[in-house]
C-alpha positions as CSV (number, residue, x, y, z in Angstrom):
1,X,-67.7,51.4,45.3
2,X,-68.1,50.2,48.6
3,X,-63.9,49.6,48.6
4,X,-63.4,53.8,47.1
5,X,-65.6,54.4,50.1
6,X,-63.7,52.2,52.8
7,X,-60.4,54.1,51.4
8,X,-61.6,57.6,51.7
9,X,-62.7,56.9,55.6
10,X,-59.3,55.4,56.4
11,X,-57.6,58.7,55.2
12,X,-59.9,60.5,57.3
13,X,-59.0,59.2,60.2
14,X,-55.8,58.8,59.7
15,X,-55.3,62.8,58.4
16,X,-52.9,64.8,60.3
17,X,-55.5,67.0,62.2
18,X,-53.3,70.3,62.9
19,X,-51.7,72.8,60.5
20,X,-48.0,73.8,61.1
21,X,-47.8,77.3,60.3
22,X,-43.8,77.7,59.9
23,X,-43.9,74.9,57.3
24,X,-46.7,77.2,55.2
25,X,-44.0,80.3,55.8
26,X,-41.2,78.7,54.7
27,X,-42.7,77.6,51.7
28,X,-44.1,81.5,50.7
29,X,-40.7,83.4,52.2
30,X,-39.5,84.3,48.7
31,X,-42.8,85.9,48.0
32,X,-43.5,87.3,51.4
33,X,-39.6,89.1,50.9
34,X,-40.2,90.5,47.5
35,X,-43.5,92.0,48.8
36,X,-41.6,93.7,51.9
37,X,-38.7,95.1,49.5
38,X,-41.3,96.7,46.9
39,X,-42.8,98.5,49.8
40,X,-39.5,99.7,50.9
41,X,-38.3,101.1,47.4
42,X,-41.9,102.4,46.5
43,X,-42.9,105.0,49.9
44,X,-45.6,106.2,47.8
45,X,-47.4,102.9,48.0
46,X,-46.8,102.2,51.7
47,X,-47.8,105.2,52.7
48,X,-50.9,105.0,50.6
49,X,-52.2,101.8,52.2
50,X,-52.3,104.1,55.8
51,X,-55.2,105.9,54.2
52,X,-58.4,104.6,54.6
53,X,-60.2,103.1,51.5
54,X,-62.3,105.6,50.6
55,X,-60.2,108.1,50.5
56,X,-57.4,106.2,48.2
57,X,-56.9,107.8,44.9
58,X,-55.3,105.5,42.3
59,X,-53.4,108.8,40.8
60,X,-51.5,108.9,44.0
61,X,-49.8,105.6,43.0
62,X,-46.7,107.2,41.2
63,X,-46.7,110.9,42.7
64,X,-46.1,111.1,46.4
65,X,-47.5,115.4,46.5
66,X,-51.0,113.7,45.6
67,X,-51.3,112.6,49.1
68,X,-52.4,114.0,51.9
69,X,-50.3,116.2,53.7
70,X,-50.6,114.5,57.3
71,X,-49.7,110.9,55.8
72,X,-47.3,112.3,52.5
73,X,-43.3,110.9,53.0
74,X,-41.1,113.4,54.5
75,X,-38.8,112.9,51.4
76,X,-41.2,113.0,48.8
77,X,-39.6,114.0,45.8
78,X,-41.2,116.0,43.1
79,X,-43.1,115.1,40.2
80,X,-39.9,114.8,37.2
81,X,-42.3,114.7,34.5
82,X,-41.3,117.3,31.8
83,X,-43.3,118.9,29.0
84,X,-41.6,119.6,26.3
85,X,-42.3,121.9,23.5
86,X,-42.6,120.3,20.0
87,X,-41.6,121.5,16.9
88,X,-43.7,122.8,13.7
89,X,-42.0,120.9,11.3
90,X,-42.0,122.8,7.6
91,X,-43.0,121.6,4.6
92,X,-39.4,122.8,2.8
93,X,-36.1,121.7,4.5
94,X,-34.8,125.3,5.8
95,X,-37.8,126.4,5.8
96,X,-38.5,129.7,8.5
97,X,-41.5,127.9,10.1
98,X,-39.4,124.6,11.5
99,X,-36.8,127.1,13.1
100,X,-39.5,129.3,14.3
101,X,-41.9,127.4,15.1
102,X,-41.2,126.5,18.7
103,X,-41.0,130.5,19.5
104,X,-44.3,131.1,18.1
105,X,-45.5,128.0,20.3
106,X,-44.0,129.3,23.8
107,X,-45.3,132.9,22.9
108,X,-48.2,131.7,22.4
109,X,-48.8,129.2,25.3
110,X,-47.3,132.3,27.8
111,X,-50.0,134.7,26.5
112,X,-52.6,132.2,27.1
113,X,-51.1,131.7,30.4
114,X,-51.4,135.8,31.4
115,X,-55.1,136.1,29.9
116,X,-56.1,133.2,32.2
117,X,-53.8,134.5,35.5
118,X,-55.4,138.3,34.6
119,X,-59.2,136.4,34.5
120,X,-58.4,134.7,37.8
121,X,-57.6,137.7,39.5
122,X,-60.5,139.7,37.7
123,X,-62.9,138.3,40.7
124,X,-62.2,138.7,44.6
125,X,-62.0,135.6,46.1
126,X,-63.5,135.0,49.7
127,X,-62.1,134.0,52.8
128,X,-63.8,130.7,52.1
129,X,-63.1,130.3,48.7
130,X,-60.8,127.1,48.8
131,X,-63.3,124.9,51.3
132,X,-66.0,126.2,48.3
133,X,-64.4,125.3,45.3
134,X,-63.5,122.0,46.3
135,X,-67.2,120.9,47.0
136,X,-69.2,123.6,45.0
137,X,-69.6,124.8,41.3
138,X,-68.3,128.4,41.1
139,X,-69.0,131.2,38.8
140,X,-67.9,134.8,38.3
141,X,-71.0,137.0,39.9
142,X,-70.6,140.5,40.5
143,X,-66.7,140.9,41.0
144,X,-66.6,137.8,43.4
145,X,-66.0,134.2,43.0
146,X,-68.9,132.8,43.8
147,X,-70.9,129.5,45.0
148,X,-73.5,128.4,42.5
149,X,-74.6,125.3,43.9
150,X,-72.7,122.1,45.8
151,X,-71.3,119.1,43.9
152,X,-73.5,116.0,45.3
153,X,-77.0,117.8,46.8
154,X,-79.7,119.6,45.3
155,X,-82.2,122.2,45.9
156,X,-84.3,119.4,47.5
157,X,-82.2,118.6,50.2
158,X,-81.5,122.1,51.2
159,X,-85.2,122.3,51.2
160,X,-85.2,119.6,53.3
161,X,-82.6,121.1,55.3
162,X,-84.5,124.4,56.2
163,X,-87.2,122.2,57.6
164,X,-85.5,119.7,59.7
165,X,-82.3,121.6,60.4
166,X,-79.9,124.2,59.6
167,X,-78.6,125.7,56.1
168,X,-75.5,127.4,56.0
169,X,-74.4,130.0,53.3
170,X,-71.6,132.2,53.3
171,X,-73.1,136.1,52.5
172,X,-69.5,138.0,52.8
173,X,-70.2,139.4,49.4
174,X,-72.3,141.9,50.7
175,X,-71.2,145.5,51.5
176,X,-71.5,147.6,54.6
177,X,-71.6,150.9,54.4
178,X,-71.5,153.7,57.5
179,X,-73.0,157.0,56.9
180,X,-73.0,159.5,59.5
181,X,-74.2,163.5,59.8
182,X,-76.6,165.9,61.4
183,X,-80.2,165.7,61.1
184,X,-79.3,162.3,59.0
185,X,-82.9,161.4,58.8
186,X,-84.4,164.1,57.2
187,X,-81.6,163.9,54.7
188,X,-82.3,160.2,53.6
189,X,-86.1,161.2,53.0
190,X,-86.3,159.8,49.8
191,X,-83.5,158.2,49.3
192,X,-84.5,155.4,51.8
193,X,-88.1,154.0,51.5
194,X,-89.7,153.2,53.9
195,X,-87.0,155.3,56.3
196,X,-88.1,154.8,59.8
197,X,-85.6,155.7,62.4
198,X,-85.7,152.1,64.6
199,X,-82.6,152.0,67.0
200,X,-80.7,148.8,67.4
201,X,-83.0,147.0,65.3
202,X,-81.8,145.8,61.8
203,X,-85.4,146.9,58.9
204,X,-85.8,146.6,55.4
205,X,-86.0,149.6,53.0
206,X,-85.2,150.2,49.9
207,X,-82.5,152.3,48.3
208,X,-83.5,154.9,45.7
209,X,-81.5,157.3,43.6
210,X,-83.5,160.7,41.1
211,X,-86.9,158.3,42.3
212,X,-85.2,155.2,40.4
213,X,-85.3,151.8,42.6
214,X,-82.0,150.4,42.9
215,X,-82.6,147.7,45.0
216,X,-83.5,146.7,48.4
217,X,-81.0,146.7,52.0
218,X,-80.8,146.4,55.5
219,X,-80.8,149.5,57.6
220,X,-79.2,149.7,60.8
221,X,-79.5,152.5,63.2
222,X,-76.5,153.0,65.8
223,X,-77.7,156.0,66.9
224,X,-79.8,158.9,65.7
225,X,-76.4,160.5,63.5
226,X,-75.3,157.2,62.6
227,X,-76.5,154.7,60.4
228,X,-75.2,151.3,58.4
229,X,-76.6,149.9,55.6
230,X,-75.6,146.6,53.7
231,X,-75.8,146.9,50.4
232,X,-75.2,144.0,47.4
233,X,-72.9,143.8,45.1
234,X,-74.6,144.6,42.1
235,X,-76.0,147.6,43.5
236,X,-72.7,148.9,44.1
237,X,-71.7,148.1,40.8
238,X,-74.4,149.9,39.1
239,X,-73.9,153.4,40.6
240,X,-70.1,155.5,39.2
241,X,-69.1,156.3,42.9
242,X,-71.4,155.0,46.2
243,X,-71.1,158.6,48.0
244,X,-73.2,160.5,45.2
245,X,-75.9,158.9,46.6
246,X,-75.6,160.5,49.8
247,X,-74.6,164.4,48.8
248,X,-73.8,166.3,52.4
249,X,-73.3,162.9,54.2
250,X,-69.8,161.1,55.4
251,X,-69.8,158.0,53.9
252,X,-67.4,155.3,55.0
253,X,-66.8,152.0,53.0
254,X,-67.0,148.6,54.9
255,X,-66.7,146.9,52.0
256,X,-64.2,143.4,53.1
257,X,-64.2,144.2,56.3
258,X,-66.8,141.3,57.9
259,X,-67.0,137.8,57.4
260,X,-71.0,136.9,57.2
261,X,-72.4,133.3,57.4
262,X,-76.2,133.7,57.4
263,X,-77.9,130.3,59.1
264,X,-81.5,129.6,57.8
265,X,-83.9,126.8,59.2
266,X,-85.2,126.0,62.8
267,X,-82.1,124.7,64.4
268,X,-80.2,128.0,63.5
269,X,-79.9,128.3,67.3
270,X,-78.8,124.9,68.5
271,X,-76.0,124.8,65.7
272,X,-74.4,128.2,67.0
273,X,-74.5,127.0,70.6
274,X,-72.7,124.1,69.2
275,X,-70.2,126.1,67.0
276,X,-69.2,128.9,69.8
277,X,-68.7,129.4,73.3
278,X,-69.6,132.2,75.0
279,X,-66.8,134.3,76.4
280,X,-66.0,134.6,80.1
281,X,-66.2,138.2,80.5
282,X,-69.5,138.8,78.7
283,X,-72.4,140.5,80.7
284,X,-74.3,139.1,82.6
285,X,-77.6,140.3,80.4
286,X,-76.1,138.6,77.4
287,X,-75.2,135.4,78.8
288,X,-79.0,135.0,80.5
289,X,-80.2,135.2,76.9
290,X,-77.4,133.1,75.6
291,X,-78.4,129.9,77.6
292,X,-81.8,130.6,76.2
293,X,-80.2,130.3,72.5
294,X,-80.0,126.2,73.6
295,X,-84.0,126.1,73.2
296,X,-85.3,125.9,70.0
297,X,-88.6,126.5,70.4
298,X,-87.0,130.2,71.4
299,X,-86.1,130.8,67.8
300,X,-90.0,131.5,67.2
301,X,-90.0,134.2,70.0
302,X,-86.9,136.7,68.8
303,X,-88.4,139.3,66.8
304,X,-87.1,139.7,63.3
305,X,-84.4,142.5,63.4
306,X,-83.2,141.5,66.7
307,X,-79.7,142.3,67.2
308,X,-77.3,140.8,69.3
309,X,-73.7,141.6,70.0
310,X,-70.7,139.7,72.0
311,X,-67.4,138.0,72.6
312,X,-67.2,134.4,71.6
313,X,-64.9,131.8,71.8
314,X,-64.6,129.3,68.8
315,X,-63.1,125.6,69.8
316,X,-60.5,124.1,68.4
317,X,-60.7,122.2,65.3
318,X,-59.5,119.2,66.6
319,X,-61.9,118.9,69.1
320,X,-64.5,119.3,67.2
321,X,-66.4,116.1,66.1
322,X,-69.4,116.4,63.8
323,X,-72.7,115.9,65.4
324,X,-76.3,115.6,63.5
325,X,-78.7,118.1,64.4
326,X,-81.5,115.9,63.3
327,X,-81.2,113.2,66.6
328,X,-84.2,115.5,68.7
329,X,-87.3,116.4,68.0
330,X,-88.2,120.1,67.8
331,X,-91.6,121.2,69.7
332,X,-93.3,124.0,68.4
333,X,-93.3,127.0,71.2
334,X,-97.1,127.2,73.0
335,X,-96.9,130.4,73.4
336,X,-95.0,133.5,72.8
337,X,-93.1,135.8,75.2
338,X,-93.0,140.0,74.2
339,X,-89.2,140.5,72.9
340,X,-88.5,142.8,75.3
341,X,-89.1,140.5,78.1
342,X,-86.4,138.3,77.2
343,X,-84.2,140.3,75.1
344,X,-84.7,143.8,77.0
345,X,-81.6,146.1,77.3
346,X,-79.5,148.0,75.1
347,X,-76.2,146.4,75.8
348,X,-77.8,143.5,73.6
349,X,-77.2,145.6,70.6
350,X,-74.0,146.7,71.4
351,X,-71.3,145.0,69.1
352,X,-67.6,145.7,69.3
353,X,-67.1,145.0,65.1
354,X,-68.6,149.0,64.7
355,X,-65.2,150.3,66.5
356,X,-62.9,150.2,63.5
357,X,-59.6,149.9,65.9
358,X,-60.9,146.3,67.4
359,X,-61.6,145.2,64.1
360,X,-58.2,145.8,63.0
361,X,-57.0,144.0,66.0
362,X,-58.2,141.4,65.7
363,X,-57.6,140.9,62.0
364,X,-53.7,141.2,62.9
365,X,-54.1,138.8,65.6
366,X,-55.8,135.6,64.1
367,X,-55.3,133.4,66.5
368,X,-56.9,134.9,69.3
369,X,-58.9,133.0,71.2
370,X,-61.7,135.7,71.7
371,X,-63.1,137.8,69.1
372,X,-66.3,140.2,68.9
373,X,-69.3,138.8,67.2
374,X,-72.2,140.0,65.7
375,X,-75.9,138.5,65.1
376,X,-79.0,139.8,64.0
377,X,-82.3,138.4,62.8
378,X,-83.4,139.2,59.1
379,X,-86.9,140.9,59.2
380,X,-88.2,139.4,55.9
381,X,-86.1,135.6,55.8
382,X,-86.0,135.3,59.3
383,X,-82.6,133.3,59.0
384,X,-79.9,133.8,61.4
385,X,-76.7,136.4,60.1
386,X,-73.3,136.0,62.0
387,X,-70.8,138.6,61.5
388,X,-67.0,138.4,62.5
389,X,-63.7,140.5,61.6
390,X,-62.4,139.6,58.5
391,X,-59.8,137.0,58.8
392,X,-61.5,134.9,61.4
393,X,-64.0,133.4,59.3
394,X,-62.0,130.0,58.6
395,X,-62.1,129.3,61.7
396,X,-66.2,130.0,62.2
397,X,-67.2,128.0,59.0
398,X,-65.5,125.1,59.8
399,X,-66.6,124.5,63.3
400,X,-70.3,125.6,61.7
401,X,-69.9,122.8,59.2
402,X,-68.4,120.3,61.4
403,X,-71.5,120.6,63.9
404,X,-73.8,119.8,61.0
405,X,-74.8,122.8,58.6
406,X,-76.1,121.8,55.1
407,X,-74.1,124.7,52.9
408,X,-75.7,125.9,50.0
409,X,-75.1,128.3,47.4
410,X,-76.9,130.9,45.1
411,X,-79.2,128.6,43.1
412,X,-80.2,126.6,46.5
413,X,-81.0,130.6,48.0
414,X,-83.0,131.6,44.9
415,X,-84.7,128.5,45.2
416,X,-85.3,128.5,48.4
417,X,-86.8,132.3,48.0
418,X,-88.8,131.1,45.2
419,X,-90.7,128.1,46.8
420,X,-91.6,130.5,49.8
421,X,-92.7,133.6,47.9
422,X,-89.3,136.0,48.6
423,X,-87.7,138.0,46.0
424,X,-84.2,137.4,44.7
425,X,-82.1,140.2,44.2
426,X,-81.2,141.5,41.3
427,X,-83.4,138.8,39.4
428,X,-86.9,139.8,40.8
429,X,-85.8,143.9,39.6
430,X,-86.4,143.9,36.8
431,X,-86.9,148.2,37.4
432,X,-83.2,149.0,38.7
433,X,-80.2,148.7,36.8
434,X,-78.6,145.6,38.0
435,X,-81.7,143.7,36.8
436,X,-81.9,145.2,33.6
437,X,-78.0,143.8,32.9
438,X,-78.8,140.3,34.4
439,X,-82.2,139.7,32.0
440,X,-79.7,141.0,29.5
441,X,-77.1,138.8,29.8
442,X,-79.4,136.1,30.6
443,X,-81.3,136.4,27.2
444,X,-78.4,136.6,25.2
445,X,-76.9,133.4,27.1
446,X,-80.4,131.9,25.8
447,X,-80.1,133.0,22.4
448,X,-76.6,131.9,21.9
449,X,-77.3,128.5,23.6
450,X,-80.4,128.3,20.7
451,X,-78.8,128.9,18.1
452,X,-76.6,127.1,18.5
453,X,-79.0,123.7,18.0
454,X,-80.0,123.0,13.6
455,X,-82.7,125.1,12.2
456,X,-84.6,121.8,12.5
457,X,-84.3,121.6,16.2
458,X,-84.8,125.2,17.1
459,X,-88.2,126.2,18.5
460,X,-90.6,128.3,16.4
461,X,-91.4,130.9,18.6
462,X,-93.8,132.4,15.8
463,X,-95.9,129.7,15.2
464,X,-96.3,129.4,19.1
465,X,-97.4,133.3,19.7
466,X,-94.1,134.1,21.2
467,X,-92.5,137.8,20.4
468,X,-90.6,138.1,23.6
469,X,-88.7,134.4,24.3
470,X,-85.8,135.3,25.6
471,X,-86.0,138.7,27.2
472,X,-89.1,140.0,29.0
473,X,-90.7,143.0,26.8
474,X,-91.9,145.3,29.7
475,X,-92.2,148.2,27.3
476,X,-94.8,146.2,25.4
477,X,-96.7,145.6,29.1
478,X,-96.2,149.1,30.8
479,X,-96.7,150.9,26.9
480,X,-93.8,152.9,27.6
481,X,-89.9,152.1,28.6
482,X,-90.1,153.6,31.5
483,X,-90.7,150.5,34.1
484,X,-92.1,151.7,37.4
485,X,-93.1,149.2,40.2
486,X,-95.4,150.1,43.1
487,X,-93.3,149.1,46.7
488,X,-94.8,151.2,49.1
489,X,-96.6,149.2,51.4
490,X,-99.4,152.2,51.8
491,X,-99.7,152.0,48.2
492,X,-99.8,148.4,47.5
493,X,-102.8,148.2,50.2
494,X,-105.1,150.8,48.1
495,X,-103.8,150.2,44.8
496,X,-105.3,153.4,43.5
497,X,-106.5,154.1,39.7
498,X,-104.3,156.5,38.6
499,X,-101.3,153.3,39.3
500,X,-103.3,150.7,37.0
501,X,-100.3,150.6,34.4
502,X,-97.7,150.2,37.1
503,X,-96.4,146.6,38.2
504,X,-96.8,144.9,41.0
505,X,-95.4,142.0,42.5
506,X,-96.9,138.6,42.6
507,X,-96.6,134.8,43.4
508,X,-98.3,132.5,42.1
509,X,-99.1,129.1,42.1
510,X,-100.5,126.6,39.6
511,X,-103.9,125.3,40.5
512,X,-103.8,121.6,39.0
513,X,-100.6,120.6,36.8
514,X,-97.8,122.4,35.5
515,X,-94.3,123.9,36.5
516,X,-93.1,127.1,35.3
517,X,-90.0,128.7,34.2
518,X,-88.6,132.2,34.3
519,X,-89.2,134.4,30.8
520,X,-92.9,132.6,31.1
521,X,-96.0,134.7,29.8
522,X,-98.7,136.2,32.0
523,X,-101.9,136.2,30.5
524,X,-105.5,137.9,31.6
525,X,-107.9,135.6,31.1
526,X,-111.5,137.7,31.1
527,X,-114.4,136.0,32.5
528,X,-115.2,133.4,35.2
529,X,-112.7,130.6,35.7
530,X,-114.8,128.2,36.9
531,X,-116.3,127.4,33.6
532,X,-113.4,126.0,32.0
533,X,-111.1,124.1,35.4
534,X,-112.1,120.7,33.6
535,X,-109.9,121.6,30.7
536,X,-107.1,123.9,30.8
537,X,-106.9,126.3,27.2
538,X,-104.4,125.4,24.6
539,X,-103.0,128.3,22.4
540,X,-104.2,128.3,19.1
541,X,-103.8,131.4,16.2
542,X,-107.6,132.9,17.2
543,X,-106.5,133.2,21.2
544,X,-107.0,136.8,22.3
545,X,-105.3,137.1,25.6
546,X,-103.5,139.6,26.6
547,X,-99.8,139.7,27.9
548,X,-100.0,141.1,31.2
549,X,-96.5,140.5,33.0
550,X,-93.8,137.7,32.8
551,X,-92.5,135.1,35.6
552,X,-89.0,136.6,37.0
553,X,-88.3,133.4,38.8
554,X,-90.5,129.6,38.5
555,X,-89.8,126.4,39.5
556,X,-91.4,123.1,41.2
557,X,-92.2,124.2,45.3
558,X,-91.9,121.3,47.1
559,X,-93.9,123.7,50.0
560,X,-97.2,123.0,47.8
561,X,-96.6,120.3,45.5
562,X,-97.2,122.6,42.5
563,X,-95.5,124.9,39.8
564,X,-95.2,128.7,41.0
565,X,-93.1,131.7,40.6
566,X,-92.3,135.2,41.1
567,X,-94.2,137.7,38.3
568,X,-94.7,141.4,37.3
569,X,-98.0,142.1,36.4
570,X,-99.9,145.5,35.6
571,X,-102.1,146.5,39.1
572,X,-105.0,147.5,37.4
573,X,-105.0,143.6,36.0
574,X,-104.5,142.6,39.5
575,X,-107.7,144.7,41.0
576,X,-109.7,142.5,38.7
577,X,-108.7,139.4,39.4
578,X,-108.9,140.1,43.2
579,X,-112.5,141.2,42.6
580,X,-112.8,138.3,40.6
581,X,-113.7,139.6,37.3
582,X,-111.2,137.7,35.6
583,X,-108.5,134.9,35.8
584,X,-104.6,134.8,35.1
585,X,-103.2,132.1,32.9
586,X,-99.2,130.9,32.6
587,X,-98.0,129.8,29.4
588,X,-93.8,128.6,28.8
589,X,-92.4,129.7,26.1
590,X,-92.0,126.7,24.1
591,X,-95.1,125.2,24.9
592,X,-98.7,125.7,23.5
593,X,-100.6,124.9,27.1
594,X,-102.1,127.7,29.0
595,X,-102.1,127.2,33.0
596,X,-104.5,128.8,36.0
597,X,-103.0,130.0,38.2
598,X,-103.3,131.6,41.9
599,X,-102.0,134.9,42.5
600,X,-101.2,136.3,45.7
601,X,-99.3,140.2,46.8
602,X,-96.2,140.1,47.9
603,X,-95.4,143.2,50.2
């Protein structure tokens, strides 16, 4: 042992104590050459290993056009993979069907091929589209291609967006429309309601049509002849031809004409300082209140409505580097300054995107460095609506998104409106026509998705008390199928007797456990509530409550922690619970438990 040991020091010691590189190269040069030669022959591969790691796809391997187009070989050929047709093969030699059969293939195939292409171009696509549909889930909604949702974020963390920093949605889908004529206010008495004649301020109202709610829009008064008013899809959509609705009016269509990105949460203001530039030859009122825009304690001071109009200048993408909105701290205002102190003058609501001649301009001229921009403040979200020509837009998203808006789609928004007691158009209107065809298709989707599952499997509605699960029964509430629902601000205050079997909207919240979904049953519960909080009811064959409305829209708020929704119940049901002669319990409609809830008016 002690000799082994002697050895291995001697060796030691006597161990070349250097490396000689060359000597290491010579010995690998045949495999360090065949290495270099396969990356010559194969570019695809080279060129791959330039992209960084995370954005490698192993597809791109043996087709050059799946790389990126800034790092693809300039001599890339195309893919040579062939499809071929293959034969039906006959049962008889000679037999029609093996000569025929690959013409009845291809005419098949190419029909498929024009019912899909006739589909695709069935929905307007907008400016937008291609950024969207390679991060979001799309649907058909309303004759656009639309944004449902994005691919790797939820509802909570645009939630959590709204709060802490900025969403970003593109609203282009909506339509403007410019009505003009003599003594135009009288003449929209009941057809707008409320119709209050506020200059250079963007309301609410809602449009009506033979004293039949079609749904609700923002009004914009130019001047005392002039008026615009943007309008949603579906609302368009339900009425034969838009300018029966204004008999003795001129009504000029907008519709395509703007690119709208709406900006919701408190940093709405830092993001587009950090989007756009101000141009040079903006007034001097304008810029004063655009270096105020920097300040975010000054989006709690502009009044909701506020519009603003001016010349902007959006950077260059390449310049552009993406920068978190979430590094400062935001300190709530101590105090808040009139409006018109800081915002006074009417050149504020002056915007260049109402002359029709700039707006074509500038849609020729894309590349301009200047363009006319619109803003306004929404008087019931509050969120921030930018409006540019249309054919500019690219250029505004992108530089939105790069300087850190969290994009969200129709779900996130519905959500969104739900957890802080907004309504959702068309699902919260139930009344007008486009919500009658969305609970309609809704309920069959449903139905069709139920039963499909066993007969063991599906839910017995019966035995749980359920005559209405997929589709709301409103004739069953109102006792007639005419659905009227009190709006009127006046009206909603007084709530007089005569309007006890009209509807009124709600929100409520659960008071201990439970999350709601839409189609979910409104009960009156008679008596005092307090009696029974230990225990909430279960539903049981002997239960006498009345139906009194149904949940439009319900999910979990993260604002309170709870279950809560939008509903439609009967005002005269309402007076009682407000007076506190009775209680209002939720119930799903595949479960047996009975919730409290809280119930609040929503104006």
């Amino acid at each position: 042992m002690s000799q082994l040991l002697h050895t291995l020091i001697h060796q030691q010691f006597t161990m070349a104590q250097a490396v000689n590189v060359m000597d290491i190269v010579d010995s690998r040069s045949q495999e360090i050459t065949a290495a270099m030669e396969a990356l010559k022959t194969n570019m695809s591969v080279s060129y791959k290993l330039s992209i960084p790691f995370y954005m490698r796809r192993r597809a791109a391997s043996h087709n050059p056009k799946r790389l990126p187009a800034r790092v693809r070989p300039p001599d890339a050929a195309p893919s040579k993979v062939k499809f071929k047709w293959k034969k039906r093969a006959g049962k008889i030699q000679g037999d029609e069907t093996a000569s025929k059969g690959k013409e009845v293939h291809k005419e098949d195939s190419a029909d498929k091929k024009i019912e899909v292409k006739e589909d695709v171009m069935k929905a307007k696509r907008l400016e937008t589209h291609l950024w969207h549909a390679k991060r979001c889930h799309m649907k058909d909604m309303w004759g656009y291609r639309l944004a449902l949702c994005t691919t790797q974020k939820g509802a909570r963390a645009a939630h959590r967006a709204t709060n802490t920093a900025t969403t970003l949605q593109d609203t282009s889908y909506y339509h403007w429309v410019c009505i003009s004529g003599n003594t135009l206010h009288r003449k929209l008495d009941g057809v707008l309601l409320p119709n209050h004649v506020t200059l250079h301020r963007v309301t609410c109202s809602h449009l009506y049509h033979v004293g039949k709610c079609l749904g609700p829009v923002r009004v914009y008064w130019t001047s005392e002849d002039t008026v615009l008013l943007r309008l949603h899809p579906a609302i368009i959509s339900s009425c034969s031809n838009i300018g029966d609705l204004f008999p003795g009016l001129s009504v000029k269509s907008l519709c395509d004409a703007f690119s709208q990105f709406t900006l919701h949460g408190v940093r709405s203001l830092e993001l587009l300082v950090k989007s756009l530039t101000l141009s040079h030859a903006t007034n001097s009122v304008v810029k004063d209140v655009w270096d105020q825009l920097s300040d975010n304690a000054f989006y709690y001071d502009i009044m909701s409505g506020t519009v603003l109009g001016c010349e902007v200048v959006i950077p260059p993408r390449e310049h552009k580097v993406f920068v978190s909105v979430l590094d400062t701290e935001i300190t709530q205002p101590t105090h808040r300054l009139c409006p018109d102190e800081k915002l006074g003058g009417d050149i504020l609501f002056r915007s260049a995107l109402t002359n029709t001649s700039v707006t074509s301009t500038i849609t020729s001229n894309k590349d301009r460095e200047t363009l006319p921009c619109c803003m306004y403040k929404d008087p019931v979200t509050s969120a921030l609506t930018l409006m540019v020509p249309r054919g500019t837009g690219t250029r505004l998203w992108i530089s939105l998104v790069y300087s850190g808006g969290r994009v969200v789609g129709l779900q996130d928004e519905h959500s969104l409106n739900t957890d802080r007691g907004r309504l959702t158009f068309p699902v919260d209107y139930p009344d007008t026509a486009a919500g009658r065809r969305y609970w309609e298709e809704d309920g069959r989707e449903r139905e069709e998705k139920e039963m499909r599952r066993p007969p063991q499997k599906r839910v017995k509605y019966a035995e749980l008390g359920i005559t209405s699960p997929f589709v709301p029964d409103w004739a069953g509430v109102c006792g007639s199928d005419d659905i009227s629902v009190i709006r009127d601000p006046a009206l909603l205050r007084t709530l007089p007797t005569d309007l006890d079997k009209h509807l009124v909207t709600v929100s409520l919240s659960s008071v201990k456990r439970g999350n709601f979904r839409p189609g979910s049953h409104v009960y009156y519960f008679e008596g005092s509530r307090d009696e029974t909080m230990s225990n909430d009811p279960v539903y049981s064959s002997e239960d006498q409550y009345p139906v009194v409305g149904y949940l439009t829209s319900g999910n979990y708020c993260l604002n309170s922690g709870k279950g809560g929704g939008i509903a439609l119940i009967l005002a005269g049901v309402f007076k009682k619970v407000r007076q506190e002669c009775g209680a209002l319990l939720v119930r799903n409609t595949t479960s047996k438990q009975y919730r409290f809830v809280d119930v609040n008016l929503i104006f």
